[in-house]
N, C-alpha and C positions, 0 to 999 in steps of 0.2 A: 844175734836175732835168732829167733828158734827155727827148725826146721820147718816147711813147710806152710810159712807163718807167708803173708802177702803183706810189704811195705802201703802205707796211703798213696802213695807219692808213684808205687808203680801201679796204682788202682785208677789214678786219676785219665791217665788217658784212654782206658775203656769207657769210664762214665762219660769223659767229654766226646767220645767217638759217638754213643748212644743219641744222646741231648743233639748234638750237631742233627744226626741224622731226623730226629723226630723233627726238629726247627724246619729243617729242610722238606718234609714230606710234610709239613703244614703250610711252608708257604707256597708250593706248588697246589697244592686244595685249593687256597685263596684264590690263586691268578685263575687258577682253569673258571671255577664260580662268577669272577667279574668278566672272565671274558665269554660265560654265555650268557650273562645278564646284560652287559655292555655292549658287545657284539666288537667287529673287527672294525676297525677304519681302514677304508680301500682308497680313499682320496675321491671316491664317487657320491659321499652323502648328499641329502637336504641341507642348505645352510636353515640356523636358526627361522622358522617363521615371523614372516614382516607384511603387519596388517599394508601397508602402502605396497607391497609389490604384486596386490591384483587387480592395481589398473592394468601394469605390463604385463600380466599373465595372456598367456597363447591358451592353452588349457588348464581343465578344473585336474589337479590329485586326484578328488573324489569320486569323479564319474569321467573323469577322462574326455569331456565334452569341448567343444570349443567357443571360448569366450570371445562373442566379439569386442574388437579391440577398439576407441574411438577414432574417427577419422581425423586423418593430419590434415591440416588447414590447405593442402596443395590438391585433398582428396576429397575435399567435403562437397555433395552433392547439391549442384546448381541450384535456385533457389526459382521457385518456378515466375513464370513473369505475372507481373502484378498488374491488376484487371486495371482495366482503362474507369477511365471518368465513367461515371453513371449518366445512363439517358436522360434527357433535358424532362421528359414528360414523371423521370422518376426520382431526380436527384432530391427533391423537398418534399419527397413523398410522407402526406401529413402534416404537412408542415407549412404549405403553400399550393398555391393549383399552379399548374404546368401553364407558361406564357403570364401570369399576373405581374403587378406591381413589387409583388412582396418576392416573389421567387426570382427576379431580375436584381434589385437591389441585394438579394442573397448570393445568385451568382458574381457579381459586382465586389462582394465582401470577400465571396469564398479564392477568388481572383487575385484579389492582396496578400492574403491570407492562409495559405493551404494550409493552416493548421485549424483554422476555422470549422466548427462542428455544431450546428443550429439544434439539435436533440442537447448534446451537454449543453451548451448555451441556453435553452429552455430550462434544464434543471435546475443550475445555477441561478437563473435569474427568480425559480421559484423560493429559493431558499433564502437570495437576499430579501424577495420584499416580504417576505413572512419574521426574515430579523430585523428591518427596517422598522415596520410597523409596530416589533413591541419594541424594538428599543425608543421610537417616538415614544409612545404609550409609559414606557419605564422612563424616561427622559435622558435617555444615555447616551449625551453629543459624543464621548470620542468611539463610540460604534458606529452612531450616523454619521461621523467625520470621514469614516474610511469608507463608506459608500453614497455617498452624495455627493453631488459637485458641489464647488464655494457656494454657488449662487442657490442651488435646492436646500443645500446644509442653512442657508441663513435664515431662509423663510422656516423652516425646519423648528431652527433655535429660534426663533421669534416667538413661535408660539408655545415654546416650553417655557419660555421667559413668562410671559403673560399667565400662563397656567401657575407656574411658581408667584407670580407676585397675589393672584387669588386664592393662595395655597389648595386647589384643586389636585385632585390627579385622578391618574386611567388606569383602566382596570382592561385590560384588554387577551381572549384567550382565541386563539385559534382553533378552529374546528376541522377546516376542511380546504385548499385547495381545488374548485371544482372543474377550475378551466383556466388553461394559459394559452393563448392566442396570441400569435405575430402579425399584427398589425401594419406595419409599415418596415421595410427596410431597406437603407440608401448607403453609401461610401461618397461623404462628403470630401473635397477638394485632396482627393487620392488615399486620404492617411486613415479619416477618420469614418469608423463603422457606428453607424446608428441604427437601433433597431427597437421598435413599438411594440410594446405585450398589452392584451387587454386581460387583466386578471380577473375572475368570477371566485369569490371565495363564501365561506361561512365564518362567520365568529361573534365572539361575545364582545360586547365592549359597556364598560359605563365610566360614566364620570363621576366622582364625589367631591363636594366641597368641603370644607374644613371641619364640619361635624361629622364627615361620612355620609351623609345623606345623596342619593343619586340622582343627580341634577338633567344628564341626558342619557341616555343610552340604558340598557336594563343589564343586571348581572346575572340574569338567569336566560334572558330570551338569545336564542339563535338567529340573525342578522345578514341576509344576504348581501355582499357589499362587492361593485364594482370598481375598478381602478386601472387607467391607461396609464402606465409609465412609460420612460423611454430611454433607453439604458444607451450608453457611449464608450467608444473606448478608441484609442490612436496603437494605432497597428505597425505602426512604425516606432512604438515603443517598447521596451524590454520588460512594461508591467503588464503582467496579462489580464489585469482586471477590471473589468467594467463598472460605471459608475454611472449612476439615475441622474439625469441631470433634465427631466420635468415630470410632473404628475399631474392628473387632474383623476377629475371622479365620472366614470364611464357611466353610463346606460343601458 
């Protein structure tokens, strides 16, 4: 080999000395970079955030504020005492005069009954005999089935029968409830609560026989019309619904 001349073979461990070293001074660049972009772990971090863990939260991150916590069922703040019965002169206020007939059989009901409430009661009883009336009217026994007793329900269907065999019908539209009035009310042999509405309404009504022609009532005139029913219900039963069991036509 000539003088002076450098073998490959003895060149090779300077190059790989070189290489080494740059490998090395890049992968120190790397870590130092991820670790002020990543930061250190001390074992003191935030675990992940967890939308559920600010019910338990003591304080907000944010503002550093304190969140109240709900109270444990051993802490929860006494429930303040619950007012006594209503004055005798105020308990059917609207509803009845203080010392009558009707406010006596109310207390009498409400007696049996503590879940008894003669305002809803009023409501309700407006809404069945407004769907009473057209379902009379529309001739729709299994609606009057579910609020009339056997005995109202027959006379009921008696006369939709008779209406069908003269192919008639009703035409009947509601306008107005103008007054509902309690009438009478008693707690029959312990169980059973009865109680008297006199209804004052508006509505349309007519009849037409088989060609359409309107036989009673008019389809345009407005018709003030009175009606005393008399609603029932056994209180010692687990149905809470009350059922009409007479009608007539008031004054």
């Amino acid at each position: 080999m000539p003088a002076g001349s450098t073998s490959a073979a003895e060149r090779m461990p300077d190059v790989f000395d070189i290489y080494t070293i740059i490998f090395l001074a890049l992968a120190v660049f790397i870590f130092l970079r991820l670790r002020s972009v990543l930061g250190q772990r001390t074992g003191r971090e935030r675990p992940p955030y967890d939308p559920y863990s600010a019910r338990d939260a003591v304080r907000s991150p944010a503002a550093d504020k304190v969140v109240t916590l709900p109270p444990r069922p051993a802490e929860t703040s006494p429930r303040p005492a619950e007012a006594g019965p209503a004055p005798a002169a105020e308990r059917w206020k609207d509803i009845a005069e203080s010392g009558s007939a009707v406010a006596a059989g109310l207390d009498a009901i409400a007696g049996a009954d503590p879940d008894f409430d003669a305002k809803h009661f009023i409501t309700g009883a407006r809404t069945a005999y407004e769907m009473i009336v057209t379902a009379f009217a529309g001739g729709d026994r299994r609606q009057l089935r579910n609020l009339l007793s056997r005995e109202v329900f027959d006379g009921f269907d008696a006369a939709i029968t008779e209406r069908e065999r003269r192919s008639e019908t009703v035409e009947t539209r509601f306008v107005s409830i103008d007054a509902s009035t309690i009438t009478a009310a008693e707690l029959r042999n312990r169980s059973t609560a009865q109680i008297t509405i006199r209804f004052v309404s508006k509505l349309v009504s007519a009849t037409r026989d088989r060609a359409g022609t309107v036989i009673d009532g008019s389809a345009e005139k407005v018709t003030d019309v009175t009606d005393v029913w008399t609603f029932a219900r056994d209180i010692a039963s687990r149905d809470p619904n009350w059922k009409v069991i007479a009608t007539e036509a008031g004054q």
